[in-house]
N, C-alpha and C positions, 0 to 999 in steps of 0.2 A: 449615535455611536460611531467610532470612527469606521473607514472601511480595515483594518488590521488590529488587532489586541490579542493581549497575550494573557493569560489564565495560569497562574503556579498550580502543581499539580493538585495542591493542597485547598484551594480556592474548586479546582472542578471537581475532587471529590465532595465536597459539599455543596456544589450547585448541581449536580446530577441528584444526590441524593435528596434538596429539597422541590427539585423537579421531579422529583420519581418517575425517573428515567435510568435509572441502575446503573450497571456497572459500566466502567469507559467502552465501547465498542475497538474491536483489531484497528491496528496492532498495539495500541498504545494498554499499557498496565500504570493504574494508579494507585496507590496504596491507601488503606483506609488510616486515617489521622485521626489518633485519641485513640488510648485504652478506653478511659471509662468514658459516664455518660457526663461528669462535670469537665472533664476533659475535650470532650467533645465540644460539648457547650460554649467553651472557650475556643477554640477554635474557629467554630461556628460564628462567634462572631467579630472573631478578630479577620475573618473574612469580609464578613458585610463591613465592616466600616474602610477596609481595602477597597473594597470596588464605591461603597458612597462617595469614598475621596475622587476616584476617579470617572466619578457621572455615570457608571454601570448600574448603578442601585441607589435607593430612594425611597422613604417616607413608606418603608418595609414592604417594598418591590423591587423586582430586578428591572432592568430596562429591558420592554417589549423588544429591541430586535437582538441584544443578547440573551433570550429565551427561545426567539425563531433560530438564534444560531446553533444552539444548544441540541436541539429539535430537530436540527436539519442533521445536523454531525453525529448525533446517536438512530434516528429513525429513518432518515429520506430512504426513499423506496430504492436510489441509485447510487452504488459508493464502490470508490475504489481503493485500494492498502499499495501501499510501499513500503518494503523494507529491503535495507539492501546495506551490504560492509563496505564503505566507502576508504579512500586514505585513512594511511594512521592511525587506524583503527576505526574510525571514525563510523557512528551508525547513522541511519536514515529511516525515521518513523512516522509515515503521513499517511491522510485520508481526505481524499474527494470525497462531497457527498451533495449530489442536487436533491430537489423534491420539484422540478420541473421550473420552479419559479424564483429559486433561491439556491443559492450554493455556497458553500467553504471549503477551504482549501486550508485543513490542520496538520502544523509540522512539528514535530518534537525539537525542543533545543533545550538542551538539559533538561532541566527540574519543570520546564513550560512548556504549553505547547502554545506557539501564535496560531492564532487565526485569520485567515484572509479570504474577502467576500470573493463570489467568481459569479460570471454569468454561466448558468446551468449550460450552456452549448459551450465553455473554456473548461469543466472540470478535468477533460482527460489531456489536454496539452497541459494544463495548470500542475498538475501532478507529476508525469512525464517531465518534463523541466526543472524538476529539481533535480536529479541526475545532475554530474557532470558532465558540461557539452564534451562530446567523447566523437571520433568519425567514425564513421562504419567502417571496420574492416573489410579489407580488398578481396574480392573473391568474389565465389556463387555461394547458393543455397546447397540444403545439401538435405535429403528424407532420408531417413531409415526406419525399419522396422524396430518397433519398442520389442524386448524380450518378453517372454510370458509371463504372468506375475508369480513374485514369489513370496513367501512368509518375508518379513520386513519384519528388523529393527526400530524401534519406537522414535528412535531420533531421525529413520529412514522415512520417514513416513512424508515430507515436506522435499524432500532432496531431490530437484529435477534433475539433477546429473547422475544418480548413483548408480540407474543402472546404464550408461552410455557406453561404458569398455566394453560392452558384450551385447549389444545388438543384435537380433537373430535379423539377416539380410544376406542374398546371395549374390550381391553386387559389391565384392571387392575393392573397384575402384570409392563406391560411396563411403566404405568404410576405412580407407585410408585418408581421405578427408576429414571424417570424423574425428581420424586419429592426430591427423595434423593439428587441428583447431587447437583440440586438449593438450596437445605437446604444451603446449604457449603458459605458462606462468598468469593467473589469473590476477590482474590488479583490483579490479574491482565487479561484487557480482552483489544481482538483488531478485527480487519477484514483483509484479503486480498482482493484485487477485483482484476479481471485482461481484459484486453481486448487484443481481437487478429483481428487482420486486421477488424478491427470497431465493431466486438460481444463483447459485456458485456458479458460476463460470470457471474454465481451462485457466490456472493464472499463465500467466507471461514471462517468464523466465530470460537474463539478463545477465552477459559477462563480460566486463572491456582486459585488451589482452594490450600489448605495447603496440599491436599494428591497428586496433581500434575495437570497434564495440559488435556483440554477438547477441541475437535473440533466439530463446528458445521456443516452439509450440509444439503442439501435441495436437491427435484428434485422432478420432477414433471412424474405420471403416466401418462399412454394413455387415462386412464377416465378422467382426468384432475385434480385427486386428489394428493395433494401437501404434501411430505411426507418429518419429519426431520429427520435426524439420529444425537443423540452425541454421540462420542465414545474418550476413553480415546487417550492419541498421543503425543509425542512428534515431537521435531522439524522434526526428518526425517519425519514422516509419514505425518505430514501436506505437507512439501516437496515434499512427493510422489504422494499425491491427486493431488495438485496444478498441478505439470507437468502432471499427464496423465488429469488433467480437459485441456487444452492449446495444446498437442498434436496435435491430431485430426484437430483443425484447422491449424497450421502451416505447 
């Protein structure tokens, strides 16, 4: 199989489902194809003889390492998400995913998502780099205190920025920095999240401004008070947080 292929969405909702491996795993959404069950059935196999054309399947099997890939990208114990609002609208939907010995590296492009192999020690550059190379904005870093929680709107629920204007912090100066960053017209912003053998990890929060690129984190003290940092960053240095945040557990 080669090292890169590409899968219609229409093609993985029916090789998940004859792998009985369920639904696509974050962020990607696949729609189920065919009403009925002769519907389906067509489908079904207007699938298989797509992939027999192109050496994926055979003599009613799939090829062994397009089922290791399948395998890695819905179950590896190790996986990271991107999603992020690029130009022009333009979206960004992939996932890292090793199982220590094998990795892929899946990007949405329209109606497919390709597939690309990686060595388990490249998934979190591999990922990371799809970004626009962007510089880091000129500056320092900057903590504040997170506000205390409060009941949240349903769409608020994911929004590392929403509560930023209102930082409880008795240092003035930090939060005029704050304030400067956001002044900045946001050209383009995303998240990472990752999971390691079933921990949700702090995602990674990400905004490029016209003077360059911003990452957000989060962590929480032993008082229990929730503190953010933004600090300027480019692709490595996001890079670099990401692996040593996934360490530790692996």
């Amino acid at each position: 199989m080669p090292h890169q292929f590409a899968l219609s969405l229409t093609a993985l909702d029916v090789l998940l489902e004859q792998l009985r491996l369920g639904r696509a795993p974050a962020p990607f959404e696949v729609p189920f194809t065919g009403g009925t069950v002769d519907e389906r059935a067509q489908v079904r196999g207007a699938v298989f003889r797509e992939l027999e054309n192109r050496g994926l399947a055979g003599h009613g099997r799939f090829d062994p390492d397009l089922e290791l890939a399948l395998h890695t990208f819905v179950g590896a114990p190790v996986a990271i998400t991107a999603v992020a609002q690029l130009d022009d609208g333009e979206q960004l939907f992939a996932r890292a995913a090793s199982n220590g010995q094998y990795a892929m590296v899946v990007k949405q492009d329209r109606d497919s998502l390709i597939f690309t192999g990686a060595r388990p020690t490249a998934i979190v550059p591999g990922i990371v780099d799809l970004l626009p190379v962007t510089r880091a904005a000129a500056g320092q870093s900057v903590t504040v205190a997170k506000p205390a929680k409060r009941p949240k709107h349903r769409l608020e629920e994911d929004d590392h920025f929403a509560d930023v204007s209102r930082p409880r912090s008795t240092a003035p100066a930090q939060m005029r920095m704050v304030e400067r960053i956001f002044a900045k017209p946001k050209l383009r912003i995303g998240q990472f999240s990752a999971v390691v053998r079933g921990q949700r990890l702090t995602p990674t929060a990400w905004f490029d401004t016209e003077e360059g690129r911003y990452f957000v984190t989060s962590r929480e003290a032993e008082d229990g008070q929730s503190w953010v940092t933004y600090a300027p960053a480019d692709s490595a240095r996001i890079a670099h947080h990401i692996f040593e945040q996934i360490q530790p557990y692996q």
